[in-house]
Every structure is written in structure tokens, then in C-alpha cells.
N, C-alpha and C positions, 0 to 999 in steps of 0.2 A: 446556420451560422451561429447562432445560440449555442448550440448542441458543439460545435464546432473550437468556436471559443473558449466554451466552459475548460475542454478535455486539453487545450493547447496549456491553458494554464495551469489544470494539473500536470500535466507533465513537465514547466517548466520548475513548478514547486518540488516535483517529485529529485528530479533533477539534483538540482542545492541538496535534498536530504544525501542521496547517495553521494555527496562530495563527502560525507561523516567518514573521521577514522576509526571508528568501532565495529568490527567484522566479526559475523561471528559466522564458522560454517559447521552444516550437517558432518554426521562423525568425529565433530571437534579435529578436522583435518587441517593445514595449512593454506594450498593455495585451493584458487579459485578452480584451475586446472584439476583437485586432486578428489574433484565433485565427478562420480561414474557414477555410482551404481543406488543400489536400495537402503544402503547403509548409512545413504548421505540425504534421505528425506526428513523432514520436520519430524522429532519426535518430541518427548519431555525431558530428555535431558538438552535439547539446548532452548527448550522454550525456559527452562530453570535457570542455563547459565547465561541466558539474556535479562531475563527479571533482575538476578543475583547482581549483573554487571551493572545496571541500573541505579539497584538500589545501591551498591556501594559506592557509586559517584554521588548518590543525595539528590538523584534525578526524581522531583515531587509526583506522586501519581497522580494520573490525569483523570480521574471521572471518582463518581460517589459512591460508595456503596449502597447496592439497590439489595433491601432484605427479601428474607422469602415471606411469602403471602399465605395466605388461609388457604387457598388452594390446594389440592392435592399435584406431587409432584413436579411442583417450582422449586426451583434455589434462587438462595440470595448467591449476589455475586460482589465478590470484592472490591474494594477502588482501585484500580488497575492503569498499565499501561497503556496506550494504543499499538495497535501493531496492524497498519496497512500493505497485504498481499493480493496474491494473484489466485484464483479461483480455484485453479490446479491445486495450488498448496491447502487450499482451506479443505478440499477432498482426505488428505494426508494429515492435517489436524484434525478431522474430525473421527480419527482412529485413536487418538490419543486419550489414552484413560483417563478419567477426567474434564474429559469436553461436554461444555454445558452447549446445546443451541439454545438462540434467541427464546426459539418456545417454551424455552422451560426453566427463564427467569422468569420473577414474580412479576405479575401483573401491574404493579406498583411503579415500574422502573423505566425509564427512559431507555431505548435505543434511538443507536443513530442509523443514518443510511449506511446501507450495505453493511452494516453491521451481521456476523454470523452464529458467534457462539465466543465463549471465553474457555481458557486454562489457566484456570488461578489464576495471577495478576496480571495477565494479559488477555485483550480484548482486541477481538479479529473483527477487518475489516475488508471488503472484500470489493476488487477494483481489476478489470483488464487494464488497468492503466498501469500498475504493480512494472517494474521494470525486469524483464528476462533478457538475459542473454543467450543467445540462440548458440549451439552450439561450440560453448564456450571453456566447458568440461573435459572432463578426461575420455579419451574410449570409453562408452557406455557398455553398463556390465549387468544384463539382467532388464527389468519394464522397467526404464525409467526414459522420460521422453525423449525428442530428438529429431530437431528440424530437418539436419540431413543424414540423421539416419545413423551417424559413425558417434560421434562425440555427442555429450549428455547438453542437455538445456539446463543452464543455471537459473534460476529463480529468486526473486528477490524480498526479502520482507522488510519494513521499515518500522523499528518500535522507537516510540519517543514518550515521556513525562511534557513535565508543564515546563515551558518558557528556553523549549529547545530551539523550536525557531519560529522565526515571525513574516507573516507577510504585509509589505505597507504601501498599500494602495495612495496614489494621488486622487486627493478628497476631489469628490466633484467631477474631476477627469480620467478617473481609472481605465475604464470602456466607452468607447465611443462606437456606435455605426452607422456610418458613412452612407450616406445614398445618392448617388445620381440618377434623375429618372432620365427615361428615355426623352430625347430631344435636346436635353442639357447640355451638349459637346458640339453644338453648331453647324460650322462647317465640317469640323470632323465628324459628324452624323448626319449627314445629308438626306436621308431617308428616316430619318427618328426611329433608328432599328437597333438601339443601343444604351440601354440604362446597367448601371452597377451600384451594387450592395457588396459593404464590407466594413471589417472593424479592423480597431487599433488600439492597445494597452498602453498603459503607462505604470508601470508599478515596482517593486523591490522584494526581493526574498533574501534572507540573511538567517545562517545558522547563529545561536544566539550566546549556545551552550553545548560542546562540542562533545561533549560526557554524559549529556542528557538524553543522546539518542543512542541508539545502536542499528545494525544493520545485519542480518541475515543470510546467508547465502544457502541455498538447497537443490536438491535433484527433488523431480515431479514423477508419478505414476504415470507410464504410458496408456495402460488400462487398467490396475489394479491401484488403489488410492496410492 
């Protein structure tokens, strides 16, 4: 239930982000539909024209810069933005010239979970939770994945700065769970064969700053990143 919970609520967070009107897709195409093939995976030109869109809203970047270290073959990495995908796509950034992994910021530096690697000012972060659309693409054209096989799997990245949005928990009562042991239902239990475990939220998500985020769209490697 733990485990349960935690992932419901991201998804409901997740959710609110993609209500953002900032879209950007592989091959700098139009629609969602005009995502097929290999041309339309993550590369560094729209990891650049998502930074670029960013920063010319004055969307603040979100983490510090962590320098490189004594070590041999660390980098410092910039204060960057966040950008939450799906595992698939981190496969296809991590083709990107210029991709730094975790292991090889300086020792000095904070990561966060599921944190993978950065490109220049953006910091990947890596989550099945990531939202795809299943066969949502155009006729798939070449590896690129594909639930049923015809039309391409859209993939989704979510990059945001500081005070894009916020979530606001009720102090005190945000999660609660609920238990009734067995015996607790009476008559309706006649045999005390019958106890339940469960929760229940109370909370808010609110885009804050509608320029502060952006949003992704991409085709994934079927077997080739």
C-alpha cells in the first residue's frame, strides 16, 4: 500500500505537469501524430531548444552547480533544469554527445533519486512512471517501439525550473491509512474472516507558472537506443 500510494500520487502530479502548454517534439515536427520513426528520438537539438525555451521565459534553474573534484575523470555539472522521463528515453540520451552519467560528476555533489546523467543544463531523471502514449504516433518507420506493433509509442519528458508548480499537502491529514481488523464488522463478519487495510489523500497540485515548464514529446528504440 505504501509502494502503492506513493506511485498513485505521482501520477496524479505527473498528470497536472502534462496539462502544460509547452510541447516540444523530436525532429521539431508538429503534431503528436507526426512522431514514427528514428528521426524523432531525443537528441541535442531539442534537448537545446527546451533549455533555450526555458531560459527565455526566465524560468530559474533548479539545482546548484556541483564543481569537478580532484579525481581523475569527474565533471562539474551546471545548475540546470530538471527533466523527468521514462527509462526507454534515458537509453537515447545517453547517445547524446555530451552526456555526463552520475558516475562521473564529482564526488562532491548531491544526486537525487533516479537521477541518471545530465546534457548541459538539463538533469535526467529516470521514472516508469514517465507518461507514454501507447501507440499514439504516426505509422512506425524503422526501431522505434510499438505496443501494437503499427503506429510509434510516444514518450514523454517533463522539464521544469523553480516555482513551476507546487504541491500542497493538508498539514496533518494529507495520508491517512485506514485499518479495520478482522472482527470489526459484526454482524457483517460473523465468522471474523474479514479485516481491511487502506488509504486516503487529501491534497492539491497547481501549475504555478505555465512558461516555467516544458514538455517533450519522442519516439523510443525498439532495440537500438
Amino acid at each position: 500500500l505504501g509502494i502503492q500510494s506513493g506511485e498513485t500520487l505521482d501520477v496524479l502530479m505527473r498528470d497536472e505537469e502534462l496539462a502544460g502548454s509547452v510541447v516540444l517534439r523530436g525532429g521539431n515536427v508538429t503534431l503528436r501524430t507526426d512522431l514514427l520513426g528514428v528521426g524523432h528520438k531525443i537528441d541535442k537539438a531539442l534537448v537545446n531548444r527546451t533549455i533555450r525555451t526555458l531560459q527565455n521565459a526566465d524560468a530559474e534553474l533548479f539545482t546548484k552547480m556541483i564543481k569537478a573534484g580532484a579525481m581523475e575523470s569527474t565533471f562539474g555539472i551546471r545548475p540546470a533544469y530538471l527533466c523527468i522521463t521514462h527509462p526507454d528515453v534515458i537509453f537515447s540520451a545517453q547517445e547524446i554527445a555530451g552526456w555526463k552519467s552520475v558516475e562521473e560528476y564529482a564526488s562532491t555533489g548531491p544526486v537525487m533519486d533516479g537521477e541518471r546523467g545530465a546534457i548541459d543544463d538539463m538533469r535526467f531523471l529516470s521514472t516508469t512512471m514517465a507518461k507514454v502514449y501507447r501507440d499514439a504516433g504516426g505509422t512506425k518507420v524503422g526501431d522505434v517501439k510499438s505496443l501494437g506493433g503499427t503506429s510509434a509509442d510516444v514518450y514523454t519528458g517533463l522539464v521544469f525550473g523553480q516555482e513551476a508548480i507546487a504541491y500542497v499537502p493538508l498539514a496533518g491529514n494529507s495520508m491517512n491509512n485506514i485499518i479495520k481488523p478482522v472482527g470489526s464488522a459484526g454482524s457483517n463478519d460473523p465468522l471474523n474472516q474479514v479485516g481491511t487495510s487502506g488509504w486516503k489523500h487529501v491534497g492539491a497540485r497547481k501549475i504555478l507558472n505555465d512558461a516555467y515548464m516544458a514538455r517533450f514529446e519522442v519516439t523510443a528504440g525498439e532495440i537500438n537506443p
